[in-house]
BALUMLO-378685 format. One record per residue (C-alpha): x, y, z; residue in three letters. Coordinates in nm, 4 decimals. Example, Ala and Ser with C-alpha at 12.3 -4.5 7.8 and 13.67 -1.06 7.14 Angstrom:
2
     east    north       up   r
   1.2300  -0.4500   0.7800 ALA
   1.3670  -0.1060   0.7140 SER
***
This chain:
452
     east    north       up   r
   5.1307   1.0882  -4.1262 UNK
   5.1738   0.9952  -3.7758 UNK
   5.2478   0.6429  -3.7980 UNK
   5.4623   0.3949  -3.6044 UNK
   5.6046   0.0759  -3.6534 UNK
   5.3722  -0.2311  -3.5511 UNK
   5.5938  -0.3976  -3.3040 UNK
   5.6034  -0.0695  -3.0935 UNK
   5.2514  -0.0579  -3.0746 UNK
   5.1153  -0.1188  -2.6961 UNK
   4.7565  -0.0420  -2.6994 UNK
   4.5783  -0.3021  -2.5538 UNK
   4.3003  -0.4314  -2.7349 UNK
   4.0660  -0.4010  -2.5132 UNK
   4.1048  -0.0219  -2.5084 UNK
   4.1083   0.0248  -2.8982 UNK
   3.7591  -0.1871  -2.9074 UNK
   3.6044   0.0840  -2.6245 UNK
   3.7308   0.3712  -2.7737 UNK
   3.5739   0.2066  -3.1200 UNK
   3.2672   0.1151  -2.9343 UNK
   3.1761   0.4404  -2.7972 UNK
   3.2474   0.6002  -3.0948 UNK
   2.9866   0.3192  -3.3073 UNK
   2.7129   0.4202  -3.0301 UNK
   2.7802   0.8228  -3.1037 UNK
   2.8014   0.7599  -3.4981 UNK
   2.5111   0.5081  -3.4976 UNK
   2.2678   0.7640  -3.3714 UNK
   2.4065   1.0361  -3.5565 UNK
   2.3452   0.7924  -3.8776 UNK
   1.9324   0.7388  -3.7364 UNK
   1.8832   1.1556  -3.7437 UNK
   2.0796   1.1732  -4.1056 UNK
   1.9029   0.9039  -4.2607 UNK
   1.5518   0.9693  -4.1229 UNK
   1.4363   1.2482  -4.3569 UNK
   1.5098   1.0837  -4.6298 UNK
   1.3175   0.7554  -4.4914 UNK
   0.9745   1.0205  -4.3892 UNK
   1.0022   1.2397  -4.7151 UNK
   0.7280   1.0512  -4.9448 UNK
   0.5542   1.1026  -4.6400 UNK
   0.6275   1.4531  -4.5637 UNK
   0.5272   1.5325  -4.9350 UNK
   0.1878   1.3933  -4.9178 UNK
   0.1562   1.5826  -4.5774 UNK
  -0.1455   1.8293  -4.6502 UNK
  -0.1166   2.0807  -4.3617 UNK
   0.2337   2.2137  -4.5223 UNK
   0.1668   2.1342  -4.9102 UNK
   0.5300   2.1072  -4.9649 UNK
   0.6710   2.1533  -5.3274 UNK
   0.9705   1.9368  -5.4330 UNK
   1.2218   2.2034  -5.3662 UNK
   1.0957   2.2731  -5.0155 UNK
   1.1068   1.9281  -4.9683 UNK
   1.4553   1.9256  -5.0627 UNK
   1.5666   2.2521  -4.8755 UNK
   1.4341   2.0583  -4.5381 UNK
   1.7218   1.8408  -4.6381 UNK
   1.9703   2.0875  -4.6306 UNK
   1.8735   2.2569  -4.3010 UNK
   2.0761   2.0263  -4.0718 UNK
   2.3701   1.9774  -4.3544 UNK
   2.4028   2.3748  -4.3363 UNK
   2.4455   2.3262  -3.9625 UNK
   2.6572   2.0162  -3.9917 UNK
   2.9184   2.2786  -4.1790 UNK
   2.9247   2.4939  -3.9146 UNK
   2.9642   2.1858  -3.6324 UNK
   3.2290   2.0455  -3.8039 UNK
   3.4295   2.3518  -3.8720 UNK
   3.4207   2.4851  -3.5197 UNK
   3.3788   2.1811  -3.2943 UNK
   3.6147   2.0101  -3.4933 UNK
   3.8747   2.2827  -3.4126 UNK
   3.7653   2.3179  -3.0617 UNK
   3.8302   1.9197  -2.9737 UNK
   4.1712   2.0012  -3.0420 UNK
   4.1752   2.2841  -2.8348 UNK
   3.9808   2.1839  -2.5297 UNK
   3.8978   1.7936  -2.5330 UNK
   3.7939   1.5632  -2.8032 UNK
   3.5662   1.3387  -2.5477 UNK
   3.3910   1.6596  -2.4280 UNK
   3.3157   1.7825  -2.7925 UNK
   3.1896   1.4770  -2.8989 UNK
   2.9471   1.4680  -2.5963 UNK
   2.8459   1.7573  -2.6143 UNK
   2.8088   1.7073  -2.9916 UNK
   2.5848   1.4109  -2.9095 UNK
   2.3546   1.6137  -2.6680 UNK
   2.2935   1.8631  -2.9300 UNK
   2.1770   1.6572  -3.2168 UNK
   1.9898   1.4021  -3.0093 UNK
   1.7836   1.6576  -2.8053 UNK
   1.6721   1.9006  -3.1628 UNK
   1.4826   1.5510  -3.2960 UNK
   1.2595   1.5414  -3.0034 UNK
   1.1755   1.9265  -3.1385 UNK
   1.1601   1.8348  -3.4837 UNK
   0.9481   1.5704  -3.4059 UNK
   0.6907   1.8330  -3.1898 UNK
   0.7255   2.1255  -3.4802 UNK
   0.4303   2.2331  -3.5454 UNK
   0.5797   2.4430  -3.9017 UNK
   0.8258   2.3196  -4.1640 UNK
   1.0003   2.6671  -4.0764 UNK
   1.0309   2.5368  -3.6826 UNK
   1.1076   2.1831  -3.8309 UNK
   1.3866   2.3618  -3.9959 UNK
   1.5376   2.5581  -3.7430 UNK
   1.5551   2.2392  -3.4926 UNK
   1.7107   2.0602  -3.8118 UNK
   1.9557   2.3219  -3.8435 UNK
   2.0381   2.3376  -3.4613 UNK
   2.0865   1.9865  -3.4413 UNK
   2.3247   1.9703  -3.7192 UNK
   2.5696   2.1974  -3.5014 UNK
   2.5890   1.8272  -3.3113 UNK
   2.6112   1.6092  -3.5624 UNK
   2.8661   1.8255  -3.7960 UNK
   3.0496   1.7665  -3.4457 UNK
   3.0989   1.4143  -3.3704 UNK
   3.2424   1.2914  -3.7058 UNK
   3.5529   1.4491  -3.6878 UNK
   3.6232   1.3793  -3.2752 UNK
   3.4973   1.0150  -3.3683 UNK
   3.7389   1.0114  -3.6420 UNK
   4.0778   1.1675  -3.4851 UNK
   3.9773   0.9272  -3.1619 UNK
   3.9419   0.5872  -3.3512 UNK
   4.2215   0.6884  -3.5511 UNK
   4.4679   0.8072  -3.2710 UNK
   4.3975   0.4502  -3.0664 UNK
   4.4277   0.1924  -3.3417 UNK
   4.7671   0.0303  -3.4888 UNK
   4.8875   0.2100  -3.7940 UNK
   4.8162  -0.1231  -3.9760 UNK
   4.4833  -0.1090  -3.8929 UNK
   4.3295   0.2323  -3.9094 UNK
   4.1309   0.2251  -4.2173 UNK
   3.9521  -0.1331  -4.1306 UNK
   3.9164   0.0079  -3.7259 UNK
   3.7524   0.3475  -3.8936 UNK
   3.5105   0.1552  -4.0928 UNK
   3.4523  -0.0767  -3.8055 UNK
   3.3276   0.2613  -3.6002 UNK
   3.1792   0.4423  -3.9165 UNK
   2.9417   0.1277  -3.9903 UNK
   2.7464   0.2624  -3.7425 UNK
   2.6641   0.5531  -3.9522 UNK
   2.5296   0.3436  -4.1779 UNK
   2.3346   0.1171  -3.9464 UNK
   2.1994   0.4086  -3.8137 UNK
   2.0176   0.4997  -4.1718 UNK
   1.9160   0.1449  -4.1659 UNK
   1.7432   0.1835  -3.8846 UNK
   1.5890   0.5149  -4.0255 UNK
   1.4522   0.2626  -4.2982 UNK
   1.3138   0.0053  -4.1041 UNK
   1.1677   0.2622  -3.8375 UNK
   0.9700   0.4257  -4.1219 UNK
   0.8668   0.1138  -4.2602 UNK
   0.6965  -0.0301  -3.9437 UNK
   0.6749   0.2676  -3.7271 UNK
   0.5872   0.5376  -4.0044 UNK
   0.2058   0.3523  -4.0988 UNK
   0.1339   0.3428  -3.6970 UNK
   0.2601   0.6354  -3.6003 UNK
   0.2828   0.8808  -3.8738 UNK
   0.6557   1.0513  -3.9604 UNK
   0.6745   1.2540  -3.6148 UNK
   0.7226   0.9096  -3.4325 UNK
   0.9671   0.8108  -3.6733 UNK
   1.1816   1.1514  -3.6123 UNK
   1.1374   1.1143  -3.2176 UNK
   1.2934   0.7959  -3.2221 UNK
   1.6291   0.9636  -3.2749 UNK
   1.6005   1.1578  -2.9774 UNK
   1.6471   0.7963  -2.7723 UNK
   2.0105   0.7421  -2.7489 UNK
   2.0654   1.0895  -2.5505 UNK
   2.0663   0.8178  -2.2574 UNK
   2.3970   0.6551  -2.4209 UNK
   2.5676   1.0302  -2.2983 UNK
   2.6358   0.9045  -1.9510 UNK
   2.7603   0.5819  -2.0484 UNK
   2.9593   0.7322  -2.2900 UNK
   3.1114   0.9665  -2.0825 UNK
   3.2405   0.6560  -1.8116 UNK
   3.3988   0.4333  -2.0491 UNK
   3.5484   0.6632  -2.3111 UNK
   3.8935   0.7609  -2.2398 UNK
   4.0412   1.1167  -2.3501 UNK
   4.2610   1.1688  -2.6041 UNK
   4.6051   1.1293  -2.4450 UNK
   4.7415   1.3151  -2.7864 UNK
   4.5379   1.6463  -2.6742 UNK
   4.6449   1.5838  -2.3118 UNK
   4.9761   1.6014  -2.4457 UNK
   4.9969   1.9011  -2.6653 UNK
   4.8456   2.0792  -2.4148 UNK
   5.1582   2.0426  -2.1237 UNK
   4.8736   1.7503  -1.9027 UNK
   5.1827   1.4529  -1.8956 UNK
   5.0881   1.4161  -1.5187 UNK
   4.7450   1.3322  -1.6305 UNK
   4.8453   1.1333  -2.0188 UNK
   5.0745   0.9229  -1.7990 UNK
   4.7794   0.8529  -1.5085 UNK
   4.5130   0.7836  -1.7970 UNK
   4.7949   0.5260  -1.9887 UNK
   4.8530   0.3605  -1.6828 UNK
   4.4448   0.3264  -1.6105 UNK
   4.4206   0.1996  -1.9731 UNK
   4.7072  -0.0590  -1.9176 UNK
   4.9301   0.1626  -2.2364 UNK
   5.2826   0.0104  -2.1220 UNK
   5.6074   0.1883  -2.1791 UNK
   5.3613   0.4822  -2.3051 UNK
   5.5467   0.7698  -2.5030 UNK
   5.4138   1.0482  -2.5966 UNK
   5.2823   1.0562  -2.9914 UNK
   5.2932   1.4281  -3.0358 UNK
   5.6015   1.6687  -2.9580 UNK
   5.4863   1.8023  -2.5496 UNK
   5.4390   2.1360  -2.4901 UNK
   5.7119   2.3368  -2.4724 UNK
   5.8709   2.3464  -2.1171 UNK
   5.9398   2.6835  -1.9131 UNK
   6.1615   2.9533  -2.0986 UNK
   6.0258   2.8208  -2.4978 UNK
   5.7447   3.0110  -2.6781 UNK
   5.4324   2.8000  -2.7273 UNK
   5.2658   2.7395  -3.0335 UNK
   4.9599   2.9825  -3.0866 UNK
   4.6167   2.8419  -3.1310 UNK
   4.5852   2.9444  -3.5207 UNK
   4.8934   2.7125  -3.5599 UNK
   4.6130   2.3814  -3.5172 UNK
   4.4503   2.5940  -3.8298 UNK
   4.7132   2.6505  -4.0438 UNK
   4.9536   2.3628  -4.0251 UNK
   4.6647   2.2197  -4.3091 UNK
   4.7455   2.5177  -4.5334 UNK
   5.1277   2.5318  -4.5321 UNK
   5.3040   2.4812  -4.8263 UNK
   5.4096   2.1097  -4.6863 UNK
   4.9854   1.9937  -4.6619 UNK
   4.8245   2.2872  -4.9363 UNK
   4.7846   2.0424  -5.2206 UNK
   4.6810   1.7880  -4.9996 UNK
   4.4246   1.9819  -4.8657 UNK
   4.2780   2.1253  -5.1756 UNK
   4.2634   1.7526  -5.3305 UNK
   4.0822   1.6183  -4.9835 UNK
   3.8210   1.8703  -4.9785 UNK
   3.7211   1.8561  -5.3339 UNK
   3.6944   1.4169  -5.3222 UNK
   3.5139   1.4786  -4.9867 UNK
   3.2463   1.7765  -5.1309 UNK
   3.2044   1.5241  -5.4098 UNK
   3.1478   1.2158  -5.1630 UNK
   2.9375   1.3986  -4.9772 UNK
   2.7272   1.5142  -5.2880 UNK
   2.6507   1.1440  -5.3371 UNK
   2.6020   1.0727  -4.9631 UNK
   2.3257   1.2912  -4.8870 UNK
   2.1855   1.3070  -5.2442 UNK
   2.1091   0.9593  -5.3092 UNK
   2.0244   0.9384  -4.9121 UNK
   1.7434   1.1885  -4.9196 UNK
   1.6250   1.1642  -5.2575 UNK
   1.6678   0.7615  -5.3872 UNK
   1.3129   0.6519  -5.1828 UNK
   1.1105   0.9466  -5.3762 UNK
   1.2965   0.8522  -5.7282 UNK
   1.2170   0.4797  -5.7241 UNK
   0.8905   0.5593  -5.6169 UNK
   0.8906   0.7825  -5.9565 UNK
   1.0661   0.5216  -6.1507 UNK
   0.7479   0.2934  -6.1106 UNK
   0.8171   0.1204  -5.7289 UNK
   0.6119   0.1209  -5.4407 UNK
   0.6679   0.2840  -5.1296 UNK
   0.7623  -0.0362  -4.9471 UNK
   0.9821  -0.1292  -5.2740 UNK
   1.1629   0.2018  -5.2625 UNK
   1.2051   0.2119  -4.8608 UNK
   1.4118  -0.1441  -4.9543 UNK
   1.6263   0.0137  -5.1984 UNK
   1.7236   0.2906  -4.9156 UNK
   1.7712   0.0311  -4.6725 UNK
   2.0198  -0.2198  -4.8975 UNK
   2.1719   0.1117  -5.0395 UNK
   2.2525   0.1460  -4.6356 UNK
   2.3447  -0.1544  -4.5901 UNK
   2.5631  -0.2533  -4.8649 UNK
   2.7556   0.0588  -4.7407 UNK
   2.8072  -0.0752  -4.3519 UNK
   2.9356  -0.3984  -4.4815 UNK
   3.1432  -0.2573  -4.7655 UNK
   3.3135   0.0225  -4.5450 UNK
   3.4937  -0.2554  -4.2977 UNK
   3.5815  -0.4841  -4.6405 UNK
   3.6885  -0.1485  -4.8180 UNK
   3.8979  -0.0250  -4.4986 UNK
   4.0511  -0.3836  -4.4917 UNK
   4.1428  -0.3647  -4.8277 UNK
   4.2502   0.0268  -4.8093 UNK
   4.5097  -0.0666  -4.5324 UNK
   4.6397  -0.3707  -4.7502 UNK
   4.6793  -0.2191  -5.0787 UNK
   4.6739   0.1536  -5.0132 UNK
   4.4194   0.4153  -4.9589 UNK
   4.4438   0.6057  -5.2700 UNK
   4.4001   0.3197  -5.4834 UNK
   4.0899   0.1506  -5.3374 UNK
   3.9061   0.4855  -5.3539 UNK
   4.0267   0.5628  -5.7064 UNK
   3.8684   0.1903  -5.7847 UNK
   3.5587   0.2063  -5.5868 UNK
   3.4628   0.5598  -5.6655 UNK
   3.4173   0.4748  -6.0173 UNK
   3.2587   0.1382  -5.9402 UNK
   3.0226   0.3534  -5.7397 UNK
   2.9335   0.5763  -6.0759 UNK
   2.8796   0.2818  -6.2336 UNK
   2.6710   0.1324  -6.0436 UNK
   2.4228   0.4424  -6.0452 UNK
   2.4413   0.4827  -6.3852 UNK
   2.3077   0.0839  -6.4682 UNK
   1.9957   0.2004  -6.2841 UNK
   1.9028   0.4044  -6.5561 UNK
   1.8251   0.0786  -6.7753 UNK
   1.5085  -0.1230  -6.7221 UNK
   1.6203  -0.4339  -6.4694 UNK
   1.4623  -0.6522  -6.2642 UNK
   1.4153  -0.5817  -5.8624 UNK
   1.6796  -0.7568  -5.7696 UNK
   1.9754  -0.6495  -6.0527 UNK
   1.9014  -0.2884  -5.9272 UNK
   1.9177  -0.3809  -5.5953 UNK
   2.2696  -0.5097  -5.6613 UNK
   2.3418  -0.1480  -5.8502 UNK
   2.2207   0.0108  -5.5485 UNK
   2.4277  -0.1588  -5.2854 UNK
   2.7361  -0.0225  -5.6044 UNK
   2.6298   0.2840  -5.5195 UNK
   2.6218   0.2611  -5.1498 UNK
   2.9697   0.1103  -5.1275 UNK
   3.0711   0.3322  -5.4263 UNK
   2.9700   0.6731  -5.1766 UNK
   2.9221   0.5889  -4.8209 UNK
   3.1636   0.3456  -4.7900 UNK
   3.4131   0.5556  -5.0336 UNK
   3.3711   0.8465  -4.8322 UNK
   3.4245   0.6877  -4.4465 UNK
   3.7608   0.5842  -4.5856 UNK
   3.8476   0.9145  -4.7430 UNK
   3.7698   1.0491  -4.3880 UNK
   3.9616   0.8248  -4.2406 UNK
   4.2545   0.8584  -4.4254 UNK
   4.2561   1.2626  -4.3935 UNK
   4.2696   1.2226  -3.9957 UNK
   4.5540   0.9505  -4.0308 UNK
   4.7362   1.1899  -4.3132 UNK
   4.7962   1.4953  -4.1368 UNK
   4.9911   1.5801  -3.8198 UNK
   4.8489   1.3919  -3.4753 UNK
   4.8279   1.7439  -3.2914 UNK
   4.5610   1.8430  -3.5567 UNK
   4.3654   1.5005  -3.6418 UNK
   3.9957   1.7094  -3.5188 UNK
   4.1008   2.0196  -3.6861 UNK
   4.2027   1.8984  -4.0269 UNK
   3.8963   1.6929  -4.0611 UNK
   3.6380   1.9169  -3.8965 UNK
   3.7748   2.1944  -4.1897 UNK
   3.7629   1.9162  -4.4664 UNK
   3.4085   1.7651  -4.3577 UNK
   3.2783   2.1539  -4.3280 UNK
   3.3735   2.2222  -4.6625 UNK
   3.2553   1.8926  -4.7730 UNK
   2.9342   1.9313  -4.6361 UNK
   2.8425   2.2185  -4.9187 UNK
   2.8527   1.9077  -5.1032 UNK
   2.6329   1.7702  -4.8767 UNK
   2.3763   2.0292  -4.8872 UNK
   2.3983   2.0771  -5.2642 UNK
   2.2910   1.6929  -5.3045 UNK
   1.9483   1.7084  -5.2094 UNK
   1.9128   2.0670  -5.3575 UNK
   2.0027   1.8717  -5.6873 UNK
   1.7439   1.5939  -5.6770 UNK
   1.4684   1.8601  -5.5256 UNK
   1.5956   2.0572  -5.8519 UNK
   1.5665   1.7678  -6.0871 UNK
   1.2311   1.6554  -5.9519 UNK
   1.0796   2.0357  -5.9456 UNK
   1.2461   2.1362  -6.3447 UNK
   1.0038   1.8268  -6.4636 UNK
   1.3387   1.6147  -6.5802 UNK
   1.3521   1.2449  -6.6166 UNK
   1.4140   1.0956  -6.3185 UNK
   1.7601   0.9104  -6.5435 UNK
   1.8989   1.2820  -6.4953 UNK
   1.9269   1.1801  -6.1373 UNK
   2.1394   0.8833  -6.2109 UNK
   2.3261   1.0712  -6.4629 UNK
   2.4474   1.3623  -6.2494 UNK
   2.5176   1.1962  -5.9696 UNK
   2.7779   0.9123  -6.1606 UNK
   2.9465   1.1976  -6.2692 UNK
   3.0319   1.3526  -5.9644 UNK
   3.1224   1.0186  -5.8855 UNK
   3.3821   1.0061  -6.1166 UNK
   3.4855   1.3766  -6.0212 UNK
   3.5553   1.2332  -5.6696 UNK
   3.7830   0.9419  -5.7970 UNK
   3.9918   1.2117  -6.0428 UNK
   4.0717   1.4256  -5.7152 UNK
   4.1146   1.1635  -5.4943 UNK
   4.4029   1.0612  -5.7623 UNK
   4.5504   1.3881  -5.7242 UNK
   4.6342   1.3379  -5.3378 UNK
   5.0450   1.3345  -5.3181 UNK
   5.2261   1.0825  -5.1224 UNK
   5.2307   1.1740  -4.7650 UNK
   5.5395   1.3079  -4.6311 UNK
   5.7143   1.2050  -4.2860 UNK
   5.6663   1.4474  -4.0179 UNK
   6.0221   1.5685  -3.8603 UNK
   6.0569   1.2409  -3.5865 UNK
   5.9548   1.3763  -3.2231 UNK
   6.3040   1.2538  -3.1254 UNK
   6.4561   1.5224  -3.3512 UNK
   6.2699   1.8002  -3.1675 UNK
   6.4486   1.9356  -2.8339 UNK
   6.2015   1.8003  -2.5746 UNK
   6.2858   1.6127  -2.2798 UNK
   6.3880   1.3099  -2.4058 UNK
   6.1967   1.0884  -2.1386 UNK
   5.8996   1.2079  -2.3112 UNK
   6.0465   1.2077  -2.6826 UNK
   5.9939   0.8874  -2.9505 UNK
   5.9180   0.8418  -3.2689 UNK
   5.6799   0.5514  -3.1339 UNK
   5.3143   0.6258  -3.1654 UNK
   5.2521   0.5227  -2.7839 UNK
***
């Protein structure tokens, strides 16, 4: 990992808690146009002009998850080729404009496609938000500062929640969906007060402009975090080398391990997400009852991702996932059993904290675990990947609810992946050191093994 000892680190605060701040604001709407289809789709289902059978209903879920794989593969790759603050603009653009479409389309096929156009955008920002937050906060720090910015992911499907409950029963669910086209005025704000990554400035040969943007964010004694670019007369590294650095025989395992706890997290994510409103309601719950089990499930999550980030930097990554992962399972199974309203709403904010939160650490931890020169790469490829997972989630409760199973099958499957993800997150190895930048032949104004 790319790590550095506390004392050295110079960041000022004040720059960590912008960097954080614009990445909540990107996050938090990206959580609003994730969480909102699950919040409209009793709605949508009663919605007579498209007659929409359960598995329809479900394969509307997976439009923008199919294009979320494709954004995070490619934009995650290209933010470490050609900005991280432009890609996760222009990530933001993308996804915000599509729900003002969604919200117009006049077919579920034209819902779709502005579903699956807007998930190029959203696929996008996770992995720039993550190798950003992760790159300006003290090593000691990193997993509480990434659930501080993630929370807004979760906020964001909170607000999904309470924007159906008072908005949908005014409105009707296309008011609901054009809310999330709103924060496309945060862009230009956005784009003044978040800095660039000074580690892609630096890989790419810019010191003249890392050293002018440390000085503007008051970074003293900055030193480079990443090896520079080679200087006239070496050979450059080519641009498949930000791909497979994640494959080599020092990160393979690592990789393999990541994905497969992420596909699972993301299983839970998006299943329970789109599908936990319409199962309560089958379980016996109103629609207002079943909205509130969304919204605490959201909730729970927010607030469990800073105290599970908290505790992940304190006592290890690997172990609090491991832990919380199966608490998660858990916590979905008990909901099988007859309870009272609010003992299930306790197993449901399990299960939020036990996938949401679970997951925004895991994602955390693969930016911080592999090399700083690939932090967008390795966790666009990991998220794309994962988001399979993501799409297969609703496809399983749309299955379930279509094959005429009890809606415990639900509960059933989905603890079980649960407890998939914490076996594979417990096959991660120990991260190894990366070779010190002070042992590579650079110029050795620019060389430390400092972080900043």
């Amino acid at each position: 990992m790319a790590t550095a000892p506390v004392n050295n680190w110079n960041v000022p605060k004040k720059t960590t808690g912008l960097v954080l701040f614009c990445c909540w604001l990107a996050i938090l709407a990206e959580g609003y146009d994730v969480g909102v289809l699950g919040a409209i789709l009793p709605a949508l289902a009663e919605y007579k002009e498209w007659n929409l059978s359960p598995l329809a209903l479900g394969g509307l879920g997976s439009y923008a998850l199919i294009g979320m794989l494709i954004g995070a593969l490619f934009i995650g790759t290209l933010s470490d080729l050609v900005g991280r603050k432009k890609m996760l603009l222009a990530s933001m653009a993308i996804f915000t404009l599509t729900q003002a479409g969604a919200a117009w389309a006049p077919t579920p096929e034209l819902f779709g496609l502005f579903r699956l156009i807007g998930g190029l955008g959203m696929g996008g920002v996770i992995p720039v938000a993550a190798a950003l937050t992760i790159e300006y906060s003290a090593p000691n720090k990193r997993s509480y500062n990434y659930g501080l910015m993630y929370s807004g992911y979760s906020l964001g499907i909170v607000a999904a929640a309470l924007a159906a409950l008072f908005v949908l029963p005014l409105g009707g669910w296309r008011a609901v969906i054009a809310i999330g086209a709103a924060p496309v005025v945060l862009i230009p704000i956005i784009w003044k007060f978040l800095p660039e990554s000074l580690e892609f400035l630096e890989s790419k040969g810019r010191k003249s402009e890392a050293k002018a943007l440390a000085a503007k964010l008051n970074i003293s004694n900055y030193k480079p975090v990443v090896a520079v670019a080679p200087v006239a007369g070496m050979q450059a590294d080519p641009w498949w080398k930000t791909i497979t650095t994640m494959f080599s025989r020092k990160y393979l395992r690592s990789t393999v391990f990541f994905w497969i706890s992420l596909f699972c997290g993301l299983v839970l994510v998006y299943g329970l997400n789109t599908w936990l409103p319409s199962i309560m309601k089958k379980a016996g719950y109103d629609l207002g009852s079943s909205l509130t089990f969304l919204l605490v499930f959201s909730l729970a999550s927010a607030i469990g991702g800073l105290l599970l980030g908290r505790a992940a930097d304190k006592y290890g990554k690997k172990l609090i996932l491991v832990v919380f992962y199966i608490l998660g399972g858990l916590g979905i199974m008990l909901l099988v059993f007859p309870n009272t309203m609010v003992v299930n709403l306790l197993f449901v904010a399990f299960a939020g904290v036990g996938s949401i939160s679970t997951s925004l650490v895991l994602t955390g931890y693969i930016a911080d675990y592999y090399p700083a020169k690939v932090r967008g790469t390795a966790t666009g490829w990991a998220l794309s990947f994962a988001r399979l997972g993501a799409i297969s989630g609703p496809l399983i409760g749309g299955w379930i609810a279509g094959s005429k199973l009890p809606f415990e099958a639900n509960f059933a499957i989905f603890a079980g992946i649960a407890v998939l993800a914490a076996g594979a997150v417990a096959m991660i190895p120990k991260p190894q050191p990366e070779v010190p930048v002070a042992a590579v032949d650079v110029d050795p104004d620019d060389a430390t093994v400092s972080a900043r």
